[in-house]
N, C-alpha and C positions, 0 to 999 in steps of 0.2 A: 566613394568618390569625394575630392575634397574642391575644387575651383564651384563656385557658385556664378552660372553665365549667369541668371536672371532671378532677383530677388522682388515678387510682389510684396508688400506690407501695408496691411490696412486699407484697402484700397477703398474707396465708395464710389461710384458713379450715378447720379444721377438724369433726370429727363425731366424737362416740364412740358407739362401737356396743360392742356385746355382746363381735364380736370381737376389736375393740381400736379406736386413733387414726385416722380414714382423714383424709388431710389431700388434699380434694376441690379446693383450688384451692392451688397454691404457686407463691410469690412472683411475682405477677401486677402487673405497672405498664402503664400506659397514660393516655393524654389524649382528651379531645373539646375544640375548642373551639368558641366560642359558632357557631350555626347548619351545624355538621357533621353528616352523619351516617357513623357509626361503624360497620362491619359485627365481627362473634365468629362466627367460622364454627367448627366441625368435628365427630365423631360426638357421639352421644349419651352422657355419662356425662363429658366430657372437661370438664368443670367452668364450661360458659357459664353455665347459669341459677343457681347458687351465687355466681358472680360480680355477676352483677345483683342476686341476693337480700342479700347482704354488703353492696352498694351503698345501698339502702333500709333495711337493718338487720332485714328481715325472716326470720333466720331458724328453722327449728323449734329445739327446745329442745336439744337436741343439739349443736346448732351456736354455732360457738363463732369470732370473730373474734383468731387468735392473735398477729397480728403485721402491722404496715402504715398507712399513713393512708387514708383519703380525701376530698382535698381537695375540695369543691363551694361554687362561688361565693365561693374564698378561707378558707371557714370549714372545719374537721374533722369530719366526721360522727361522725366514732367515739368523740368527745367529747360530742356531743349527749346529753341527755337523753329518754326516750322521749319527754317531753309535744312537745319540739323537734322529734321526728323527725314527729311526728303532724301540727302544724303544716309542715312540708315533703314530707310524702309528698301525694299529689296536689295541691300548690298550686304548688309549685316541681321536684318530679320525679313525672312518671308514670308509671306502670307498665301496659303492653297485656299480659295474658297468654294464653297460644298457644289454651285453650280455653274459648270466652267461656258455652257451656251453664252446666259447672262454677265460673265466676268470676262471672253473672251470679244474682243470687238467685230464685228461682222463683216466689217469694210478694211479689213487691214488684212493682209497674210498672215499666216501662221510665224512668217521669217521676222516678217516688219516687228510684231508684238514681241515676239526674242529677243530680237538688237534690240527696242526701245529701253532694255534694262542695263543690257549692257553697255551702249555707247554713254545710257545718263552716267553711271559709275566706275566707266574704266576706261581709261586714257589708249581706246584702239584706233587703228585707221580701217576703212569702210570694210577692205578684205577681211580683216582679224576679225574684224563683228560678224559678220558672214562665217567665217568658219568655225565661230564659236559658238555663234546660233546652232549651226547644224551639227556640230559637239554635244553640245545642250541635249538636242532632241534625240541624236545616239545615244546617249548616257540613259535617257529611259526608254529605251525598246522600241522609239518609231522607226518604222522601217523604210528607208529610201529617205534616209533626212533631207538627203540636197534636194527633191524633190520635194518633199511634205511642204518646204521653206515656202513655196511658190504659191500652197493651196490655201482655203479660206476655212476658218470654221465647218462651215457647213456641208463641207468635203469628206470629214473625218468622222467616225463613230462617236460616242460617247468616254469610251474608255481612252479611246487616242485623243480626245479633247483634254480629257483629265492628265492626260500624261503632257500633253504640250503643258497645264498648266503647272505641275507639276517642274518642267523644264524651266519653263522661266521663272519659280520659288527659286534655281537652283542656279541659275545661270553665272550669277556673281559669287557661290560658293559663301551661304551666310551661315554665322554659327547658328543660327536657330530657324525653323520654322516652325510657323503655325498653321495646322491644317486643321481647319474647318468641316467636318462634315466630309471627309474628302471621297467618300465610297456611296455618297447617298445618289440612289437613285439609279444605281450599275447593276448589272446583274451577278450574281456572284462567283459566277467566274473570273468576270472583271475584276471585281470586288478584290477574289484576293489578290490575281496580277497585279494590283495596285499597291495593296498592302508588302505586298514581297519587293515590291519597285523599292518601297520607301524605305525598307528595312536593308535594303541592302545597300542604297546609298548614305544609308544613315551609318553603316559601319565602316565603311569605305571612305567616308569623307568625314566623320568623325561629325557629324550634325547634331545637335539637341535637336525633339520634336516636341512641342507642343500638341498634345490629337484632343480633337472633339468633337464626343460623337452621344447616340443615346444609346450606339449598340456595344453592351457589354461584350461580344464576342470578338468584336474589334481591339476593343482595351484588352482583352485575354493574350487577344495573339501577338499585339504591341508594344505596350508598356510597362516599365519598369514599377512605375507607383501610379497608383490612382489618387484624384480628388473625387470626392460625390457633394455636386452641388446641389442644391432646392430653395427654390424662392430666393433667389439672390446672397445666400450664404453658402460656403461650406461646410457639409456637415461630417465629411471624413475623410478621410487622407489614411492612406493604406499602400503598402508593397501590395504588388497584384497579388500574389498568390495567397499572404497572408487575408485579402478581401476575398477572394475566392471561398479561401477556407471557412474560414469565420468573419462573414458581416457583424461590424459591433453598432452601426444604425438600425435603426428598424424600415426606416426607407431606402437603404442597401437591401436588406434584409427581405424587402418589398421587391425590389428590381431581381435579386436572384432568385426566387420564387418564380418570378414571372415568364425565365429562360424558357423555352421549347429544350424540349432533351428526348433525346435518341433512345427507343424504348419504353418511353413512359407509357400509360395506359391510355389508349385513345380516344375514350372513352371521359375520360378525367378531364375536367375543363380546366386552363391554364389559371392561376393565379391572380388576381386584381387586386390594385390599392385603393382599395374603396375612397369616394370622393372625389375633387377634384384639386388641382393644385390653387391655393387663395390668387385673389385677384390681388396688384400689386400697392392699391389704397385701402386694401380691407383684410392687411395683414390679423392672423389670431393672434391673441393675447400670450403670453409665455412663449413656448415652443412653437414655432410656424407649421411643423409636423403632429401637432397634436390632433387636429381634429381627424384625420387620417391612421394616426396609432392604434397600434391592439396592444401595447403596454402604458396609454395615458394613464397617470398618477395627476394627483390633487397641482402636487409643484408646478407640473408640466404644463398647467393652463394657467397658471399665477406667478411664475418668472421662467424667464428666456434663460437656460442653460449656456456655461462660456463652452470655451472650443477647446478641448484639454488632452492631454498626452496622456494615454492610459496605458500603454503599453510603447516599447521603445519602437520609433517609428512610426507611431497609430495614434493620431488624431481623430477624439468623435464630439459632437455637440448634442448631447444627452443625458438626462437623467438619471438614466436608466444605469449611466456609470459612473455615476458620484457617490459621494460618502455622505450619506442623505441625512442620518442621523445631527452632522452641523448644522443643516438648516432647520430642524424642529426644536 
């Protein structure tokens, strides 16, 4: 693939809190381009949804973009002005977020939250918004759209929630979205109806996806390249299959261990990464994975390893694949 929709570089985002600076995402770069999707794996706290929110510019007040660009469709976001970002937030990037109860309003119809996107962004009259809402909601599987338009939230299941929210990511036809979490908490039937929704308008309308999630199984069935983030870094970048194959982190390394697999001994108790992930003012010294590693080295708790290409395509931040001999 050669066009680059969306170029992070460097990115930092920070938070001030009571107790001091928590710097939740540091120096994060990555690309999508046009019609990929992107998977950001790893626990919870490790800085994926700060990333996406930094991407959009949304975020709470605390939060603070300290350092980095990000390029989309050639222009800098971070240069934009908010009327600018207003105009490009659901017309040009969308945003699915993980829980559609709390992201969908309670007191508005399903129809009203549809049109709200499209009359902000497209020059229709009141029928065109109406028929393209219930377009919208055809295009992902709800059945009886002119109907659904009329109902509230709390009318719908969970899966047909997610898919309204899903329709209105899509309503304005953007080159990219971001979905967040978008399968948490469906059951897996749902799960994959979801997943097959996306993938199929993603080839059909030619969309970049941004996904994130913590379930590797999701990124298997989705994405083209994976990041693995921890503690607000990237620590690898990988084609999926080639991470599949061979994890070159050891906290990938840690996450595919951890899979349930079909046959295993049942008896065999799943895999853990012993510890916990650091708290985000009491980062470890060198490697932020160290104290977590079954291959720490002397280096890895007395300097922080860089982010380096070790194979064409394979980004890792580890020791473990350096030319070690330079440093002693």
């Amino acid at each position: 693939m050669i066009n680059k929709l969306l170029e992070v570089r460097n990115l930092e985002t920070i938070f001030t809190t009571e107790e001091g600076i928590i710097t939740a995402v540091d120096n994060v770069s990555f690309s999508i381009h046009k019609g990929e999707t992107i998977g950001i794996v790893g626990e919870s706290g490790c800085g994926k949804s700060v990333t996406s929110l930094s991407i959009m510019r949304l975020l709470p007040n605390n939060g603070i973009i300290r350092f980095g660009t990000i390029i989309f469709n050639g222009e800098n976001l971070l240069k934009k002005t908010e009327k600018e970002m207003r105009d490009i937030r659901g017309n040009e990037i969308s945003m699915i977020f993980q829980e559609p109860m709390t992201s969908l309003n309670p007191v508005y119809t399903i129809g009203e939250q549809v049109a709200e996107t499209i009359r902000m962004h497209q020059m229709l009259n009141k029928k065109q918004v109406v028929e393209k809402s219930v377009e919208a909601l055809r295009m992902v599987g709800i059945p009886l759209p002119e109907k659904r338009i009329n109902e509230y939230p709390h009318q719908l299941s969970g899966g047909m929630r997610q898919r309204v929210m899903i329709a209105i990511a899509l309503a304005c036809n953007p080159k990219l979205i971001i979905a967040d979490e978008p399968t948490t908490a469906l059951d897996v039937t749902i799960q994959a109806q979801i997943l097959e929704l996306m993938k199929g308008l993603k080839n059909n309308l030619n969309t970049s996806i941004m996904l994130i999630t913590h379930d590797l199984g999701v990124i298997a069935e989705m994405a083209e390249r994976v990041l693995v983030m921890y503690a607000g870094q990237v620590v690898e970048e990988s084609p999926v299959d080639e991470l599949f194959n061979k994890p070159l982190h050891p906290y990938t390394e840690g996450l595919m261990k951890s899979i349930p697999r079909i046959g295993k001994n049942t008896s065999e108790r799943l895999h853990i990464i012993k510890g916990m992930v650091p708290h985000p003012l009491e980062m470890p010294k060198g490697c932020r994975f160290n104290p977590r590693c079954d291959y720490t080295m002397d280096i890895c708790i007395q300097r922080s390893p860089e982010y380096r290409e070790i194979y064409p395509g394979r980004f890792v931040r580890c020791w473990k694949w350096e030319g070690l001999a330079a440093y002693e």
